[in-house]
C-alpha positions in Angstrom: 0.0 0.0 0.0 1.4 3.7 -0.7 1.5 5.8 1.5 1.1 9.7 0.8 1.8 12.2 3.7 0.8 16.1 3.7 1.5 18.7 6.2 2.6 22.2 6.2 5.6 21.5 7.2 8.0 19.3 7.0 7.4 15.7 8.6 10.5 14.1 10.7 11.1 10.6 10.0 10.1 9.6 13.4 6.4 10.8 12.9 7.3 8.8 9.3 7.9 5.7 10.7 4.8 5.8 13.2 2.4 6.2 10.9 3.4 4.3 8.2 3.8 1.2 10.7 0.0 2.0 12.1 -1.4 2.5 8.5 0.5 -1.0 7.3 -1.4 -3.1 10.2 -4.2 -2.2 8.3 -3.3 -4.6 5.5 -4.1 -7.5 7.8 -7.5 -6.5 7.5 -8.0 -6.1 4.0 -5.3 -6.8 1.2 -7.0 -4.3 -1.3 -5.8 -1.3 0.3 -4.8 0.5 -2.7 -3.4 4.3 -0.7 -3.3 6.2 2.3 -3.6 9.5 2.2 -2.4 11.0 5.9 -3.4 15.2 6.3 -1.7 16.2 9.8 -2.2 19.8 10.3 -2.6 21.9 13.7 -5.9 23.0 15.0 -6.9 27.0 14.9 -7.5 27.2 18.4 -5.1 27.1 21.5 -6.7 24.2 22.9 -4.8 21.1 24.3 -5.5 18.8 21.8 -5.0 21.0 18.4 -3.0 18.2 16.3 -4.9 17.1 13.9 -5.0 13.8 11.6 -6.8 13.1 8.6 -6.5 9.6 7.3 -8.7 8.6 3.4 -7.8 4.7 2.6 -9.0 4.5 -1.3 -9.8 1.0 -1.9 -12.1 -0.6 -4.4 -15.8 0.1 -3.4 -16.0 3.3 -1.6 -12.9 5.2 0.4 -12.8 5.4 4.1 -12.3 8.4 6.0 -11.3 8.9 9.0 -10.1 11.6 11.4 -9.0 12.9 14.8 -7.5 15.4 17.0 -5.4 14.7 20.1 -2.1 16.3 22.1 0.4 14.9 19.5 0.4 13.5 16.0 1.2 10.1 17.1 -1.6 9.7 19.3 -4.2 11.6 16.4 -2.6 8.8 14.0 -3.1 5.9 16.5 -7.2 7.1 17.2 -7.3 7.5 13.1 -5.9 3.6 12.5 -8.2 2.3 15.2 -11.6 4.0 13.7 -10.1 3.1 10.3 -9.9 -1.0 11.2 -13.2 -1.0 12.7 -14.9 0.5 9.3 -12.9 -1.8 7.7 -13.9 -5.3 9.8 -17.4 -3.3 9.1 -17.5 -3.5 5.4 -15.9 -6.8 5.6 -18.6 -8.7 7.5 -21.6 -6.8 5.5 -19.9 -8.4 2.5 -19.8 -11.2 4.2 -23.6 -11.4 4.8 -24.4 -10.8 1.4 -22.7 -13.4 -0.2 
C-alpha cells in the first residue's frame, strides 16, 4: 500500500515511521488497500489537543475516511488507524452477509 503524507511543514522521520507502521497493520484486515492518504495539520485554536489527523484509505468500493485530533500526531494517527480497522472489519462482515 502507498502511503502519501501532507502537512505544512516538514514531517521528521520519526512521525514517518509511526504512521506508516500503524497505516500498514491495516493490511491485515483487507489486502486491497490501494493508498493512504495521511493530512496532519494543527488546529486553529489554542486548545490542548489541536494536532490534527486526517487519514482517506482509497480502496475498491467506496474510500474510508477517518479523522481525529489529540495532544500529539502520534496519538491523532493511532485514534485515526483504530476508527479506520473497525470501518474496515465493518464492510468486511456486511460483504460477508451478502454473499
Amino acid at each position: 500500500m502507498e502511503i502519501q503524507i501532507e502537512a505544512p511543514w516538514k514531517v521528521k522521520p520519526s512521525l514517518e515511521s509511526v504512521i506508516t507502521k500503524k497505516l500498514n497493520k491495516l493490511v491485515t484486515f483487507n489486502d486491497r488497500l490501494i493508498k493512504a492518504e495521511v493530512y496532519l495539520k494543527t488546529g486553529d485554536n489554542v486548545a490542548p489537543e489541536d494536532k490534527v489527523a486526517e487519514v482517506t484509505l482509497r480502496m475498491p468500493g467506496p474510500d474510508i475516511f477517518a479523522e481525529s485530533s489529540a495532544d500529539s500526531h502520534e496519538k491523532a494517527i493511532a485514534e485515526c488507524a483504530e476508527k479506520l480497522r473497525r470501518q474496515i472489519i465493518k464492510r468486511k462482515e456486511k460483504r460477508a452477509s451478502r454473499a
